[in-house]
C-alpha positions in Angstrom: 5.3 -17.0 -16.8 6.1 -15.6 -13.2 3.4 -14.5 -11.7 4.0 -10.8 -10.7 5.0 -10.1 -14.8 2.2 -9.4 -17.1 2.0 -8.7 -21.2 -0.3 -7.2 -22.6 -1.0 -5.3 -26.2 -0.2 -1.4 -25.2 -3.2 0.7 -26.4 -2.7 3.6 -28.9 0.5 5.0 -30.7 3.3 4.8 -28.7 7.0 7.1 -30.4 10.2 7.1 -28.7 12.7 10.3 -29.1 16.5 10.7 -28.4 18.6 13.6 -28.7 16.1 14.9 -30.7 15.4 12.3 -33.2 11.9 10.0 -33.3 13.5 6.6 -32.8 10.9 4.6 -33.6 6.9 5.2 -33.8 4.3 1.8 -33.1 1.1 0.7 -32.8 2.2 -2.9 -31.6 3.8 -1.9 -28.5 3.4 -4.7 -25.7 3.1 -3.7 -22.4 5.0 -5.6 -19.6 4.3 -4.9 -16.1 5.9 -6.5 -13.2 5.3 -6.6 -9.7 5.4 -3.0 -8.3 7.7 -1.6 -11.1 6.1 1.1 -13.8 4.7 -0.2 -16.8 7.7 -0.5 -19.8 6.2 -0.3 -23.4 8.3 -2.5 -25.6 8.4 -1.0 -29.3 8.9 -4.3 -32.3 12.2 -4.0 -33.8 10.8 -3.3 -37.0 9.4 0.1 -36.1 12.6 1.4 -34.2 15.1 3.0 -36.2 18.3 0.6 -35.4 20.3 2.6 -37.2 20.5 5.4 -34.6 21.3 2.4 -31.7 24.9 0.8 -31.4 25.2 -2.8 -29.6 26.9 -2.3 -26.2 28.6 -4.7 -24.8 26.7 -4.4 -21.3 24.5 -8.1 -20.6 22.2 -8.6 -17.5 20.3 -11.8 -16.6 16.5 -11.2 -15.2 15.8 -15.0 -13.5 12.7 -14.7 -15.0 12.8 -12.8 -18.4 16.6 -14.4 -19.2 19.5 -12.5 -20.6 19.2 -8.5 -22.1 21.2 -6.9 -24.8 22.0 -3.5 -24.4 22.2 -0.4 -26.8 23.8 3.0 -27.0 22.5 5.9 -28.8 24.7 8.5 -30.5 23.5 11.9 -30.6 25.1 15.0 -32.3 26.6 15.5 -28.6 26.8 12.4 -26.6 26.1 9.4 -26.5 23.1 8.1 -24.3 24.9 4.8 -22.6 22.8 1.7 -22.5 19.0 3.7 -23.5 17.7 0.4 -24.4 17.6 -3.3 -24.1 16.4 -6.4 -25.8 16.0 -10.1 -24.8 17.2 -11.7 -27.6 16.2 -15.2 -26.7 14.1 -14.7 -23.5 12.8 -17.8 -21.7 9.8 -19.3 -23.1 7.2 -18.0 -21.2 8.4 -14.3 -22.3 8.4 -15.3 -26.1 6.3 -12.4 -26.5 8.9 -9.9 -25.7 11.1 -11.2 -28.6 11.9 -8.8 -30.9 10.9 -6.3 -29.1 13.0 -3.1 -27.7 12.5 -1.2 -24.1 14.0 1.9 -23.1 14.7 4.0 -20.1 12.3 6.8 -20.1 15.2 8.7 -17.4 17.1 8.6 -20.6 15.2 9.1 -24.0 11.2 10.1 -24.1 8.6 7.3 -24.3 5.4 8.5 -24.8 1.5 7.6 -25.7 0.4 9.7 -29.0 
């Protein structure tokens, strides 16, 4: 694993909102925190509501993490472009991370319970 990224277990309950929906609620969040960046709580898959989230076709590659997966989220008035992203099949020493959802918190709300 690079050095400046670290995963832990995120304590508590952890929900994530968008256009006033509760996307997903979790008391398996990971926390990843690297180099100088805020902490970003990743939510498992299996508590996120992927119904409300549509693939984009947006990519990005992280050296360190390996290639992201974006998502868009409808809402009754927009659409919120690229609110999250996945690593699909992030390099080994980010196994952790798979399965696992992000999201900008400038976009939807990410919050500790």
């Amino acid at each position: 694993m690079a050095d400046h990224i670290k995963i832990r277990k995120a304590t508590g309950k952890w929900v994530v909102r968008a256009g006033g929906a509760v996307l997903g609620e979790t008391q398996n969040a990971l926390e990843l925190i690297e180099g100088d960046y805020a902490p970003v709580i990743y939510f498992p898959r299996e508590d996120i509501a992927m119904s409300f989230l549509d693939a984009s076709d947006t990519k990005t590659h992280c050296p360190w993490k390996g290639d992201a997966s974006y998502y868009s989220i409808p809402t009754k008035s927009t659409v919120i472009k690229d609110a999250a992203w996945s690593y699909e099949n992030p390099k080994d020493d980010m196994a952790q991370i798979k399965g696992y959802l992000a999201f900008y918190t400038d976009r939807v709300t990410v919050e500790e319970l």
